[in-house]
C-alpha positions in Angstrom: 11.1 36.6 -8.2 11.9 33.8 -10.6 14.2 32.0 -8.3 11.7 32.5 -5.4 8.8 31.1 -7.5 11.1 27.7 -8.3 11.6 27.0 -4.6 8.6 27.6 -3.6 7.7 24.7 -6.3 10.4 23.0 -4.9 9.4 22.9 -1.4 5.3 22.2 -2.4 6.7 19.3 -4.3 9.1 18.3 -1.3 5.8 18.1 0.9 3.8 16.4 -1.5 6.9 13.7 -1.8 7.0 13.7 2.1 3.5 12.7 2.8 3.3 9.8 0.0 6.5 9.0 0.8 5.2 8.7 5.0 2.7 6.5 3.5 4.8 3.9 1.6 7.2 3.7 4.4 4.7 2.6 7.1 3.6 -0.3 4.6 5.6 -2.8 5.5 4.3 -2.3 9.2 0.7 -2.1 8.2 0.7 -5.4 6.8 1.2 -6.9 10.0 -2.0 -5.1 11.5 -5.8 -6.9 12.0 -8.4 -5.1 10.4 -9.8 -3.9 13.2 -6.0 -2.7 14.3 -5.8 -1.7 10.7 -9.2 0.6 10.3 -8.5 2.3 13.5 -5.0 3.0 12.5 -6.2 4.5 9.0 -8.2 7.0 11.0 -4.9 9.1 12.1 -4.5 10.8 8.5 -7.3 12.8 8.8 -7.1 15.9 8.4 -3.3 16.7 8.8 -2.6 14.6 5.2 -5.5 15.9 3.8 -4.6 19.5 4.7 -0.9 18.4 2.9 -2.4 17.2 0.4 -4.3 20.1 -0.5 -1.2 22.2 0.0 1.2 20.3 -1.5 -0.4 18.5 -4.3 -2.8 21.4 -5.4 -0.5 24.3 -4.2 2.5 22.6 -6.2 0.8 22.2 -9.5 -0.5 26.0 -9.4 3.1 26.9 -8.9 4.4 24.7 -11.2 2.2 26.4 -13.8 3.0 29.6 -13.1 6.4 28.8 -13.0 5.9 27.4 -16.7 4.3 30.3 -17.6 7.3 33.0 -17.1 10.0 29.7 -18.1 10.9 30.1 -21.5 10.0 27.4 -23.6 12.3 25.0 -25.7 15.0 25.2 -22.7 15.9 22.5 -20.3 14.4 24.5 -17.4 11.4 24.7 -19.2 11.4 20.3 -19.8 12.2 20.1 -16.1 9.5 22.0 -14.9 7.1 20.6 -17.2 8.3 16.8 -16.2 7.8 17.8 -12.8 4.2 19.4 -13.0 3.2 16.1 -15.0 4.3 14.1 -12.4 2.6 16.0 -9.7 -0.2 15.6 -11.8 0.4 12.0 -11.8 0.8 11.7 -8.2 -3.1 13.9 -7.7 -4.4 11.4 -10.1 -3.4 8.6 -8.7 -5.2 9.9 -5.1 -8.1 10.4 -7.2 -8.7 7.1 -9.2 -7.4 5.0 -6.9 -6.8 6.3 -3.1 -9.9 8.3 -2.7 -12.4 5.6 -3.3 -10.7 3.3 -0.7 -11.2 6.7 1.5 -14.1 7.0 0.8 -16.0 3.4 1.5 -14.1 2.9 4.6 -15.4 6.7 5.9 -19.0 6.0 4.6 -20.5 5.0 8.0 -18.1 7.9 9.7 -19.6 10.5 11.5 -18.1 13.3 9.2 -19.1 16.9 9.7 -19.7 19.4 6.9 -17.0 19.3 4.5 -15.2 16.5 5.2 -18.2 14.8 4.7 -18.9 16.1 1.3 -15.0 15.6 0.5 -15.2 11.9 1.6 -18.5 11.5 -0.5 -17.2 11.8 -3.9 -16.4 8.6 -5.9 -16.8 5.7 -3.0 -15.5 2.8 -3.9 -17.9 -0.5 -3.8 -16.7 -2.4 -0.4 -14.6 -6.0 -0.8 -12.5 -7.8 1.2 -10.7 -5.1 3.5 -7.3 -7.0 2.7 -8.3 -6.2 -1.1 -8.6 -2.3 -0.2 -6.0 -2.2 2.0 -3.7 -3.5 -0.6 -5.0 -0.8 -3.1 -4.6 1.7 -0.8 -0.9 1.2 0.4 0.7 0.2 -3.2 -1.2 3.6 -4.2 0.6 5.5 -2.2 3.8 3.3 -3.0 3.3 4.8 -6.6 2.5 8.4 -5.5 5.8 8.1 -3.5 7.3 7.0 -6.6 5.9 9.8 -8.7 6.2 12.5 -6.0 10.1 11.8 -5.7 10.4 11.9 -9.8 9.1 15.6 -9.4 11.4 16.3 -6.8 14.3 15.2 -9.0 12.9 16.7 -11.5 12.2 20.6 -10.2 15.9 20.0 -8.4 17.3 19.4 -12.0 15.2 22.3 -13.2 16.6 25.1 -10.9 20.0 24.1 -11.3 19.5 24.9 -14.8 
């Protein structure tokens, strides 16, 4: 059960990492688009990424606790884990301060039914200069990438202990 619970983590962390990591890649691209190119373009992520998110992101750090809880601690399994659940914790946090309120001022005057719209609702950012946001919104998700493939390293480290 213990090796099943650790890829399981694995595999919610893989996600997480593959959806940040979709993110950063298109960057480069992105840069190139209008804003009105650009806010069209940033409607495509909703609700598959946000359905991974949930999954992956939320999903991985229950796991990850669990998994801590039955890891005895003071071993290098136990570290591993830990490093990885902080960094998916990272990753969440970052989506949080700094993603979601991009999000959520550029979905403000979206037609949004029921959940999505009370999702979308919490913590808007103030709108600014949509260059401004869409720069805070890609190098987010640069660092999410960043954090999200530290975790993976770090759970892969883990079960090979």
């Amino acid at each position: 059960m213990f090796l099943a619970l650790s890829i399981l983590g694995l595999l919610l962390v893989a996600v997480t990492m593959g959806l940040s990591l979709a993110h950063a890649l298109e960057f480069p691209g992105k840069l190139r688009l209008d804003e009105t190119t650009y806010r069209a373009v940033q409607a495509i992520y909703f609700p598959g990424f946000t359905i991974g998110g949930l999954v992956g992101e939320v999903g991985g750090m229950v796991v990850l606790a669990i998994l801590l809880f039955f890891t005895p601690t003071g071993t290098e399994r136990f570290w591993w884990t830990t490093g990885a659940l902080g960094l998916l914790i990272a990753v969440h946090a970052t989506y949080w301060l700094v993603t979601h309120p991009v999000n959520s001022a550029w979905l403000k005057d979206s037609e949004l039914g029921g959940t999505s719209q009370l999702f979308f609702g919490l913590f808007s950012s103030p709108d600014s200069d949509w260059r401004h946001m869409r720069n805070v919104w890609e190098w987010s998700h640069v660092l999410r990438a960043c954090f999200a493939t530290l975790g993976l390293l770090s759970m892969s480290v883990a079960i090979a202990q």
